[in-house]
N, C-alpha and C positions, 0 to 999 in steps of 0.2 A: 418500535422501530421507526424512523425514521424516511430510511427509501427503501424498498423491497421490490423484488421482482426473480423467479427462476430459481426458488431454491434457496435467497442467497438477501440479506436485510443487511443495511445502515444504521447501528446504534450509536448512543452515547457512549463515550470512552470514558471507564468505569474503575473507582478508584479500590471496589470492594475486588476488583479484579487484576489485582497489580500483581498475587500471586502467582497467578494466571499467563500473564501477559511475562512477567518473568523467565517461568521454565517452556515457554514458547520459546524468547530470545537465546537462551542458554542452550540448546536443540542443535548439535553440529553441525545441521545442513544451514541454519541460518547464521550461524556464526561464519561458515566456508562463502554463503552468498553474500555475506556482509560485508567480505575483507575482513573482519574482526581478529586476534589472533588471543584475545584475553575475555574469558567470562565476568558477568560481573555479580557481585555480593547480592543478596535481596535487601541489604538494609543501603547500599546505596542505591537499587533498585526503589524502592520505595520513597525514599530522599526525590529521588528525580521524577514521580508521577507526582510527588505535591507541587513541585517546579510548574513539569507538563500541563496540571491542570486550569493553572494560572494563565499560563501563557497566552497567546494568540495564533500559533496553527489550530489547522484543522482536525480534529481527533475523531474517529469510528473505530466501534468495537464490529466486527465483521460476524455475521451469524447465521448459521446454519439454521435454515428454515425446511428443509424436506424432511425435517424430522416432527414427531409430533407439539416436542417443546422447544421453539428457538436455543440452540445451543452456541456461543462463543466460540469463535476459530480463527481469529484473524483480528490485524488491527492496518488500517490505513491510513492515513497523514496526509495531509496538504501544509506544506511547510510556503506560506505566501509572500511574497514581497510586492506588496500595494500600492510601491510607487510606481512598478512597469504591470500590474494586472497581472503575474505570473505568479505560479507555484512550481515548489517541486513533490513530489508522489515520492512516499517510501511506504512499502505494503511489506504485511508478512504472516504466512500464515503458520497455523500448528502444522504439526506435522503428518496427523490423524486425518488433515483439510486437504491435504494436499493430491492431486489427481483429479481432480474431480470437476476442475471447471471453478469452481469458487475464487479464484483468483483474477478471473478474466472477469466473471461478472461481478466483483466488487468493485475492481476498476473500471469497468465500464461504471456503475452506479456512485461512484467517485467521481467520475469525471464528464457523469451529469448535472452533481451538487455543485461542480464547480465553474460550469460553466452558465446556467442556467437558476443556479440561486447567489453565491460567489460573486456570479460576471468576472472570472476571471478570461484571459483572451488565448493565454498558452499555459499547460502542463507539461514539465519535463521528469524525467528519469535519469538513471545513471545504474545498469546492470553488466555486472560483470559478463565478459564474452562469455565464456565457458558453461557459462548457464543460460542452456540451449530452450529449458521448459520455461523459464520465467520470463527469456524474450518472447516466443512464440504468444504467449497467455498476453503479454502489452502488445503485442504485434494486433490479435484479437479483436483487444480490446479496445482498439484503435489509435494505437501509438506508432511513430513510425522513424524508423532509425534518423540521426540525425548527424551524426561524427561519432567519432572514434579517439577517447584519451588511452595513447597509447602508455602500455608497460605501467598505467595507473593503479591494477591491480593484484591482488593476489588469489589463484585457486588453487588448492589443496597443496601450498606450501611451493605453486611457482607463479614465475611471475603474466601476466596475462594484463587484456586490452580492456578498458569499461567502454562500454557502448551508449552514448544518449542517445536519447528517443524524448521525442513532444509529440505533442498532441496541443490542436488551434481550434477552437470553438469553428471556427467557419466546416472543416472535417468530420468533427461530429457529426457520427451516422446513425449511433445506436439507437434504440428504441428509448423514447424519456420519460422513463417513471415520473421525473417532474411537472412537464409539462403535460403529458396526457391526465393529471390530475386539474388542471386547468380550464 
């Protein structure tokens, strides 16, 4: 693990786990919070984690640690653009993960990596209004509304508002696994 703290660790994003990280995405509450309106195949599924791995965003497999063996639940993203120091955050967890606070403090522990190993200077988001838990969990974890793209979205087949939220290193409150290893 990478960063840990509360339950809740920062791993490598795992390519024996594509499986995995598949029938997460496929789960209808992540397709409805996605906007999504089409599931997709495992072999293009698969196709696109050889992509991913390549790439240059940020990849974490998110993991449940208040159990005796680190279990996989989650995957988080920092998708960067390095010429203004910002990213953007797409998190997601299973469905099994969900309730529990594991989402608040990944992103918190996301957006200690990223500020504080990173040096990025802003993280933003883009969650659908309608999805009252997933705001509240970045509210938490220290993101904070920023505008409103209206009618940008869809929930459960109407049409609805996406909400940004950033978060600016100077705001940063949380406790820093990073740093207090320092």
């Amino acid at each position: 693990m990478w960063l840990s703290t509360g339950g809740c660790a920062l791993g490598p994003y795992r390519a024996d786990l594509v499986e995995t990280y598949w029938r997460w995405e496929q789960d209808p509450a992540v397709l409805v919070g996605y906007g999504r309106q089409s599931p997709e195949s495992m072999e293009a599924r698969t196709e696109g984690m050889a992509h991913q791995l390549r790439g240059e965003n940020i990849r974490f497999t998110i993991y449940d640690t208040a159990v005796e063996r680190p279990v996989p639940v989650g995957v988080a993203t920092l998708l960067p653009d390095h010429s203004v120091r910002t990213a953007e955050f797409v998190i997601m967890l299973a469905p099994e993960a969900r309730g529990r606070g594991l989402g608040t403090t990944a992103s918190r522990l996301t957006l200690d990596y990223a500020f504080h190993i990173t040096n990025l200077r802003m993280v933003w988001l883009k969650v659908l209004a309608p999805n009252l838990p997933a705001v509240r969990a970045y509210e938490n974890a220290g993101f904070r509304a920023a505008g409103t793209l209206r009618q940008a979205g869809y929930w459960l087949g109407k049409v609805c508002d996406e909400v940004l939220m950033d978060a600016v290193a100077e705001d940063y409150t949380g406790p820093s696994v990073v740093t207090a290893g320092l």
